[in-house]
N, C-alpha and C positions, 0 to 999 in steps of 0.2 A: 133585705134593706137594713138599716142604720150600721152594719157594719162597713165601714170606710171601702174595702176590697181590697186591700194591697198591704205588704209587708214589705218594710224598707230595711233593706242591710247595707250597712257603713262599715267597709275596712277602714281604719285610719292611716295603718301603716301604708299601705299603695295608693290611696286615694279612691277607690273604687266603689261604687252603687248601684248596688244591683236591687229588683224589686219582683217579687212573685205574690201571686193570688192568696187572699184570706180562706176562699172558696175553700181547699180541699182539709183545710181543718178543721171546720166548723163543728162537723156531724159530731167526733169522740171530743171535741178539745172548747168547744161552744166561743171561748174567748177569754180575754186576760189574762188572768193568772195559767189561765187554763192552754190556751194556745203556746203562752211565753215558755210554760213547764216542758212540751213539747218540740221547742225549736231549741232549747235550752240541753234539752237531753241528747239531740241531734248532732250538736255542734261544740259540748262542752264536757270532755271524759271527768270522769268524777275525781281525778288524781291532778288534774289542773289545778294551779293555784290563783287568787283572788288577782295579783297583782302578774299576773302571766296575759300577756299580747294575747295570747287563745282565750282569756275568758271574755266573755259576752257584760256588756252593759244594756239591759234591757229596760226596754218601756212601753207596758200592754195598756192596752183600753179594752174595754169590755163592749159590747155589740148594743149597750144604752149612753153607754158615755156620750157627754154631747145631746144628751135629751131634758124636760125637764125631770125627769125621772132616776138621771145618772148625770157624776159629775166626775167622779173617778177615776185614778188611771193606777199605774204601780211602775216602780224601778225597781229592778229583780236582776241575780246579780250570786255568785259567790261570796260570802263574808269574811273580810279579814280580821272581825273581833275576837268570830268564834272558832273554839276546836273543831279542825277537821274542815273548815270552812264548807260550811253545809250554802245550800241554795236559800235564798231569802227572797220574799218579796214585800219591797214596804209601800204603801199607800202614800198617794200625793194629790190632794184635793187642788181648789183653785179656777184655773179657767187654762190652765194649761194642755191638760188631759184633754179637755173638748176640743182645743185649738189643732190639738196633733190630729183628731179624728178630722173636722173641717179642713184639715189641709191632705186629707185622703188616705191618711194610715192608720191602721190597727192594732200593730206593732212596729216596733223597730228593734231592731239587733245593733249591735255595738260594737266593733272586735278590734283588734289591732292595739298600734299605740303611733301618735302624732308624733314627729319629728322634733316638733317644736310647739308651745304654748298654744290652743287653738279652741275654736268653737264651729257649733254647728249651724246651719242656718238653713232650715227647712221652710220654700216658700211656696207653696202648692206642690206643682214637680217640678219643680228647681231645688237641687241640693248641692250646696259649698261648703268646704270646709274654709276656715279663714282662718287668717292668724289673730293669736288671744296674747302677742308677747306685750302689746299695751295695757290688758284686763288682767296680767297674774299678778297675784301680789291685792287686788283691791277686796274690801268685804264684798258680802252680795249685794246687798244694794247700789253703790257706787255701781259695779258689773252688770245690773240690769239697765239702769239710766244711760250708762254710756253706749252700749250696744242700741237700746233703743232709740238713743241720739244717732249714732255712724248709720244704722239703716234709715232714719229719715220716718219712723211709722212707730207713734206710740202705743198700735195697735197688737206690736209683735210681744208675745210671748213667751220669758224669759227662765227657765232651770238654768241653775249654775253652783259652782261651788265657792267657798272663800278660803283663805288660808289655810283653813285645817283639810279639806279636801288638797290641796296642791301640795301640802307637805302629809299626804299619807298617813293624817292620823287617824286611829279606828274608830273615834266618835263623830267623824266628819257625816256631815250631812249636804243633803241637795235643797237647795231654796227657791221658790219660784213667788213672786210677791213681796209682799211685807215680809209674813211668817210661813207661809205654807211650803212644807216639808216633807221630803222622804227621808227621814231623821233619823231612820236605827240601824244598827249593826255594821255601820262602815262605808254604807253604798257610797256619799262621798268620798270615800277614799281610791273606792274603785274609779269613778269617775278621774280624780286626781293622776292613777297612775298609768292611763291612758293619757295624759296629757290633756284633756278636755275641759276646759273652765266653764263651759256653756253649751245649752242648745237655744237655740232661739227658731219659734214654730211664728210664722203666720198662715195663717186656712181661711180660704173663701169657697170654698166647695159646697161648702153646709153639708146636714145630712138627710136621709127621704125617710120616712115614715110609713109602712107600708099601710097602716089601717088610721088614720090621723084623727077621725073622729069616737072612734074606738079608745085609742090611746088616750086624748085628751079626757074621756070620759072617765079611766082609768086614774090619772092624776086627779080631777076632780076630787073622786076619793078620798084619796091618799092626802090632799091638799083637808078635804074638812075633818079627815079625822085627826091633825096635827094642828088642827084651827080650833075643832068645835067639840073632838070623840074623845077618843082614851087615851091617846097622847097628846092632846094639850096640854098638860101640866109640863111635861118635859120639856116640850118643844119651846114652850115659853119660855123657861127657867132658861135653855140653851141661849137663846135669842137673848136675854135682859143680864144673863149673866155666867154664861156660861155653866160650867163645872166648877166654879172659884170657889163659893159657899159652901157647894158639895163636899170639898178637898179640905177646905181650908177650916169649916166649922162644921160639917154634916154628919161627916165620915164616924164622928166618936158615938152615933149612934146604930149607924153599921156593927160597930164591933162593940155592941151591948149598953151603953151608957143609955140611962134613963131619961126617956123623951119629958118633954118641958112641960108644964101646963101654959107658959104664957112663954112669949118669945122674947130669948134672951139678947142681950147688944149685940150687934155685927161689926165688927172695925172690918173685916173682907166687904160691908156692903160700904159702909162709911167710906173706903179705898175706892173702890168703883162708881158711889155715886160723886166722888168728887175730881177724877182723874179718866173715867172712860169716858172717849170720845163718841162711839157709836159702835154697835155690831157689825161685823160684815162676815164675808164667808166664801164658799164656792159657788161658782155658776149654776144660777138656774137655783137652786136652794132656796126655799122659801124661812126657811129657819134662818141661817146666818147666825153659827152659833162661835166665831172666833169676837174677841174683842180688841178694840183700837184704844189703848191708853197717849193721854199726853200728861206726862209726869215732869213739872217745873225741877230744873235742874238734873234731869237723868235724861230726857228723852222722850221721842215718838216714834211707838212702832206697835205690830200687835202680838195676840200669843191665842192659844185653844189648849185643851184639854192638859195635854199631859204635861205641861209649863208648872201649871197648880201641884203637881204633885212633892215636887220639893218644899213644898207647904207642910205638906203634910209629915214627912221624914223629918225635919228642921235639924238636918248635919250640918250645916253652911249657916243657919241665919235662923233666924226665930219665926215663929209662925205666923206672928204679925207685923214683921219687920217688912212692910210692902216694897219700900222703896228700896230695897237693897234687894228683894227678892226680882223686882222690876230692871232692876240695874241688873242684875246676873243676864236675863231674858233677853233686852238689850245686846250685850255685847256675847252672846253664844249666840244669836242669831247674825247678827252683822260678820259673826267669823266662821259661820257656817258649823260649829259644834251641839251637839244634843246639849241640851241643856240641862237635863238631868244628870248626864254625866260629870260635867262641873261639879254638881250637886255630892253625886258619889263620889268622887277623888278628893273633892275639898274636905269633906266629912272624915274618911279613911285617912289622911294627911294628919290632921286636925289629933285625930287616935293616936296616928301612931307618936305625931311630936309629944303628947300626953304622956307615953309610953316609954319616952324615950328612946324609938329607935329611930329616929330621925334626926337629924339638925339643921340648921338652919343654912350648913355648907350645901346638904342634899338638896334643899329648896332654894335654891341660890340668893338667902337673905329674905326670902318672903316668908314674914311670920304669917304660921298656921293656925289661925287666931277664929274660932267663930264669930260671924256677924261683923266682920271688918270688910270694908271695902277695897282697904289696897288688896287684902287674903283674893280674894275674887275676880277682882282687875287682874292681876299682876296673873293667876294662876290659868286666866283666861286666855289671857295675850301669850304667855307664854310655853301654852297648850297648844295654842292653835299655829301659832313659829315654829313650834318644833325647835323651840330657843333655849339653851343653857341646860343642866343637866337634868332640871325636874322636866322640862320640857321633853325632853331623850328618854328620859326614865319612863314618861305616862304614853307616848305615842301608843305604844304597840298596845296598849290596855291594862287593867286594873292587875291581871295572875301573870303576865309579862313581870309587870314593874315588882311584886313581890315579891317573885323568884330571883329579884338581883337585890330588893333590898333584903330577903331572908330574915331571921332575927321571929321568925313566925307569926311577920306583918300580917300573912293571908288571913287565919285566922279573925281580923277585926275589916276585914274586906266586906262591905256589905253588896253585893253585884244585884242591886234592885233591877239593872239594864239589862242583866246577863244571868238571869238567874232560873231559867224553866229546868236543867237538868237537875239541880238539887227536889226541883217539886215533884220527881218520882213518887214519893212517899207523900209531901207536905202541899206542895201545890196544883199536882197535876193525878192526884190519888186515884183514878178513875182510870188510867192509862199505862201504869206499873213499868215493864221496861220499852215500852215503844216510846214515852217519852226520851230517851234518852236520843233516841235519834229527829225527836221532832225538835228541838234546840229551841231556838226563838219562835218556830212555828206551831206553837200551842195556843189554838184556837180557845185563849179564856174562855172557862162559861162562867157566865156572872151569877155571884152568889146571889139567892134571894133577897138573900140581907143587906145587901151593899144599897138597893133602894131606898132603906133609909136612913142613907145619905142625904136624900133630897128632902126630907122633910119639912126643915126650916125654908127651903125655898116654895115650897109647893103650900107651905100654912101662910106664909105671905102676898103669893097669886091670888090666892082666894080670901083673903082678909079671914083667916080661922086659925085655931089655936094648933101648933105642931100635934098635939096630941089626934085633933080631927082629922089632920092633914094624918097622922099615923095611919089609923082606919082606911083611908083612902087605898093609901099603903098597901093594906091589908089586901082591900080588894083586888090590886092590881097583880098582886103575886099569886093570888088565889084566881083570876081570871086567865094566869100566864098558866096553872098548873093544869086549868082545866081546857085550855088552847090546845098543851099539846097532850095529856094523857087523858082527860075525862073527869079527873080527878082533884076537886078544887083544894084538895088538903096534902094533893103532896109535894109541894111546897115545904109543907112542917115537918116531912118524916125525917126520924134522927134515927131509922134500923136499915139495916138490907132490904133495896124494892132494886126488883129485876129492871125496874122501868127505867133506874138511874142513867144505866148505858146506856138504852137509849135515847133518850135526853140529851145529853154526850153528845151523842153521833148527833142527831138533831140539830144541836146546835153549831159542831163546827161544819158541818156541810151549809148550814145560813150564814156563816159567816164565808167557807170558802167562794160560796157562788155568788155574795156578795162582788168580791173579788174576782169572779170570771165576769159578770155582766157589768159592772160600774157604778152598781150602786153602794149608797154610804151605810155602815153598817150599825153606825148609831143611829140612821132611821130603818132600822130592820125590826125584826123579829126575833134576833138574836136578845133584843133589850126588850123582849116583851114583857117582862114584869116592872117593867116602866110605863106600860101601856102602850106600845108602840107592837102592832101583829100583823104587820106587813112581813112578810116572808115567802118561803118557796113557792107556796102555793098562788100567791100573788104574782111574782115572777114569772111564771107561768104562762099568767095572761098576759105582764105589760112585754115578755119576747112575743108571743104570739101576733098581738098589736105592734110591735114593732119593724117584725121579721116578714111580718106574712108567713111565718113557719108555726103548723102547730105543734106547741110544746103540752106537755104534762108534768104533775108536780113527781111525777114518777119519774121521769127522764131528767127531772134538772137532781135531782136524790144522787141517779146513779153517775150521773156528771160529775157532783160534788165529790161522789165516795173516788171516782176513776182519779180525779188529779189530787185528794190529800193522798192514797196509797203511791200513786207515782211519786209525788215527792217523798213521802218519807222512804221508798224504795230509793231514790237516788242518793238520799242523802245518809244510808245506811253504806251505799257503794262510798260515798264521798269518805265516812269516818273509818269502814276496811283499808281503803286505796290507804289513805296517808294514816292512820293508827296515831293522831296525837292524843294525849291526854292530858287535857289542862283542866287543875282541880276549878268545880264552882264553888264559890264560898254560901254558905245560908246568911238568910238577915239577919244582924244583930239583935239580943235577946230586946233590948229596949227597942225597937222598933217595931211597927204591927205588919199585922200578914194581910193583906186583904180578904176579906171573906167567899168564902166557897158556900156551894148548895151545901144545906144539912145532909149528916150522913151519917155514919158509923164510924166512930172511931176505932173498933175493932180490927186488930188485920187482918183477921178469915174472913169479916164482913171486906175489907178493902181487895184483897185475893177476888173474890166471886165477882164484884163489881169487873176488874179487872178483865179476868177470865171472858167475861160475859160481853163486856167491851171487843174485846181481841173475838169472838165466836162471830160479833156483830159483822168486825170487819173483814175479817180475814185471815187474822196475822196469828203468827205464833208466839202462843201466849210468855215463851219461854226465852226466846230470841229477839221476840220484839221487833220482828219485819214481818209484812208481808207476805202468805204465803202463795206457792207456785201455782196455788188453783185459783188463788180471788186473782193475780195479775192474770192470767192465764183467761179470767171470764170474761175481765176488761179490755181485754183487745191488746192487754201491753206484754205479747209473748215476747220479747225483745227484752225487755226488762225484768222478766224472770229466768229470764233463761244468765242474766248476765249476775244476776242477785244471785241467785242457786247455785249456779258454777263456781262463783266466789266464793258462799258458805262451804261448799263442800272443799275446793281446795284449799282453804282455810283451814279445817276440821281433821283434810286428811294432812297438813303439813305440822299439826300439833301432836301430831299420836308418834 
């Protein structure tokens, strides 16, 4: 039970839909990300391109989505930002994810390309494609209103893209709501070049619950300890104000700055108490941690976590400058663009006119001016057009546009969007060359340190000084170290501990199987030094309760480890098959890194980590895939035999 039972495939080119059983993938594949990886490997050779009729548009739900326990879904998807266009999958909270499950599916496949302008409309088992030649051209919101006007049912369920999706550009994103997004790496664009402006879901199926007194009893839990336990502080701070504080004034304690004895002004609260409307969120979510601004003379709409972060970078606009940071938000959601990425190309623009390798011919008359409002309009609108020559220039991406502006722009590129492959060394130290084929699929583990971020928010929930709120701190990273190793002090260590990897691994398999079942990963375990330790082990029980399938926290481990090895096996096939190499820039020196677990700066200490990482998983420590015994254990003989064929006539066509 809770998984829907049916998988829906949509050619668009012929019109055709066809639908087969969830049933026989459950057992290796459990669900979402997990299933999609699966159907994805099946149906998509890794030499296919992002904008090719044969790639797949996918959209997994996990086997809780649609509970209150899961709200979750994912668009997954080849990316046309990145080199090699590796396989992605980005999250998309909301009420849409659950709508697709109540209307009886699990997944859906995508393929083809529409003739003409169009959308979907999935209404139980009834599937039409319809024409969208009236919807192209409008932002997303216009797009959802009018669809859910032409059906007649405010109740329907709307993903769709806006401008920058229809014009293929790689920061297009998918909107479903106000702000809720599957916002990285291009997926809009793929959507775009399918012809697709929209899917519109309505579900009245519901879903069954195999053990419902069980389960409820489960959320109980989960509900008092994000009420009344160890993550309250977070879950409040979410609820009342998001990440804004965190981003916007916290973070300088993340990265060492001396905590306060009394708490200093807020202009980021002063901003929120006088312009946010109310919290809201995804389904079923007791936090509701996105925020609803109505800002006199900009606008009404909302934003969540990673909006704040061009706060924090201030390329575009000052760190207190709300309303213009409010106005960016605005109009990259209305046109379907990440919003950060505005943030990056404005910023880099910004350098290079400083620089002089720009002018004002190249930017078709938009001075590159920080903290301007025309700078940000103008580069918005005609980002998302695909208009005039800056607009030509940016579509394909930030190491596109610098290879034709040349003049050794790259260099001052800061790719904060696109930037996991330089963290071999700097960001991803723990992973050595396997990073390079997990691209954008690096399972962040979050530093200790980044916690106190929240300080100032979590000494003003409790009416205490940041410095008591520190302590607190203290405890929760010291309760996180002894969750998973025994060890409430390693946390602090700054030498070689063998336990590092696996920590590592620990943590991206909480976040993958986040991602196969439906749950949200800021209420995981993955943030457990925030006080939140729901995780695998949890998991566990609420599938068992949900499935009537007994699970163990040993089977959902070896689930997690089976589809990160698969994808990063495909997407090692993906960067052989087509061999691009597009340089990633580092952050600029003036800008901070976000914090990592303490470690060792050392490279023999970073090497052993490494090593021991790769011993963990499988992979060869030197190649950085996979090897033919761990796919081989996993049941994925198909996939090594197609990886090792490739290394070796690779190997033998270079000698």
């Amino acid at each position: 039970m809770t998984w829907a039972g049916t998988i829906l495939h949509i050619n668009l080119t012929d019109g055709s839909v066809e639908k087969e059983p969830t049933a026989p993938y459950i057992k290796d594949y459990l669900g979402g990300v997990g299933i999609g990886m699966k159907i994805f490997w099946d149906k998509v050779p890794p030499d296919t391109r992002p904008y090719d009729p044969e790639n797949l548009l996918m959209f997994n739900s996990g086997p809780i989505t649609g509970t209150f326990l899961g709200n979750r879904g994912e668009f997954a998807s080849k990316s046309p930002e990145l080199a090699n266009n590796p396989y992605v999958h980005v999250g998309l909270g909301g009420q849409f994810s659950s709508e697709v499950k109540f209307a009886g599916y699990d997944n859906i496949a995508i393929k083809g390309k529409a003739a003409q302008p169009s959308y979907l409309f999935i209404n139980n088992d009834n599937i039409e494609i319809r024409s969208a030649s009236h919807l192209w051209g409008l932002d997303v919101h216009e797009t959802q209103r009018k669809i859910k006007e032409e059906l007649g049912d405010p109740d329907v369920q709307v993903a769709c893209i806006g401008p920058a999706g229809e014009n293929l550009i790689v920061y297009a994103m998918i909107v479903h709501d106000i702000e809720h997004a599957a916002s990285k790496h291009g997926i809009g664009a793929v959507m775009g070049s399918k012809n697709l402006k929209a899917i519109a879901v309505r579900g009245t199926k519901g879903i069954k619950v195999a053990d419902p007194k069980r389960f409820l009893s489960l959320y109980d839990e989960f509900f008092d300890d994000i009420s009344k336990g160890k993550a309250r502080l977070f879950a409040r701070m979410l609820h009342t104000e998001g990440i804004a504080r965190q981003i916007a004034e916290g973070y300088k304690y993340a990265f060492g700055a001396e905590i306060p004895e009394e708490m200093p002004p807020s202009p980021m609260m002063d901003f929120l108490k006088r312009y946010m409307v109310a919290p809201y969120g995804c389904a079923f979510c007791p936090i509701q941690c996105h925020q609803v601004f109505s800002v006199p003379g900009v606008g009404n709409g909302g934003t969540m976590c990673v909006n704040y972060v061009g706060l924090l970078y201030e390329t575009l606009y000052d760190a207190h400058d709300f309303k213009l940071f409010w106005e960016r938000i605005m109009l990259a959601n209305r046109y379907g663009i990440e919003a950060l990425s505005v943030d990056m190309l404005g910023g880099w623009l910004i350098e290079l006119s400083k620089r002089g390798m720009i002018t004002l011919d190249d930017t078709d008359g938009i001075p590159m001016e920080k903290g301007s409002h025309e700078t940000i309009k103008a580069l918005t609108e005609k980002l998302a057009k695909r208009e005039g020559r800056i607009g030509e220039l940016l579509a394909d991406g930030i190491a596109p546009a610098a290879r034709k502006i040349g003049k050794d722009s790259f260099q001052y590129a800061d790719q904060y969007n696109n930037c996991y492959p330089y963290g071999i060394v700097e960001y991803a130290p723990d992973l050595g060359p396997v990073a390079q084929y997990r691209t954008v699929e690096v399972e962040r583990v979050p530093g200790f340190a980044d916690a106190y971020g929240n300080v100032l928010s979590y000494a003003d929930i409790d009416g205490i000084s940041p410095r008591e709120a520190a302590k607190i701190i203290d405890e929760m990273c010291a309760d996180a170290s002894e969750h998973f190793t025994g060890d409430r002090n390693f946390w602090k260590a700054s030498k070689y501990d063998k336990r590092l990897s696996a920590f590592v691994v620990e943590k991206e398999n909480e976040n993958i199987m986040a991602d196969m079942i439906g749950h949200c990963e800021v209420q995981s375990a993955h943030l457990d030094h925030y006080g939140i330790m729901f995780g695998i082990k949890e998991y566990a029980q609420w599938l068992t309760a949900a499935t009537g399938i007994d699970y163990t926290p040993e089977e959902l481990h070896e689930a997690a480890h089976r589809i990160r090895v698969f994808i990063d096996a495909y997407n090692a096939l993906c960067a052989r098959a087509l061999g691009e190499e597009i340089p990633i820039s580092k952050p600029l020196d003036m800008l901070p890194s976000f914090p990592v677990p303490q470690r060792s700066k050392d490279p023999k200490d970073q090497r052993r980590v490494q090593m021991d990482y790769c011993e963990l998983r499988g992979y060869d420590p030197d190649a950085g895939i996979p090897t033919r015994e761990v796919l081989e254990k996993l049941g994925l003989n198909d996939v090594a035999e197609r990886l090792h064929a490739q290394a070796n006539n690779q190997s033998l066509s270079s000698q």
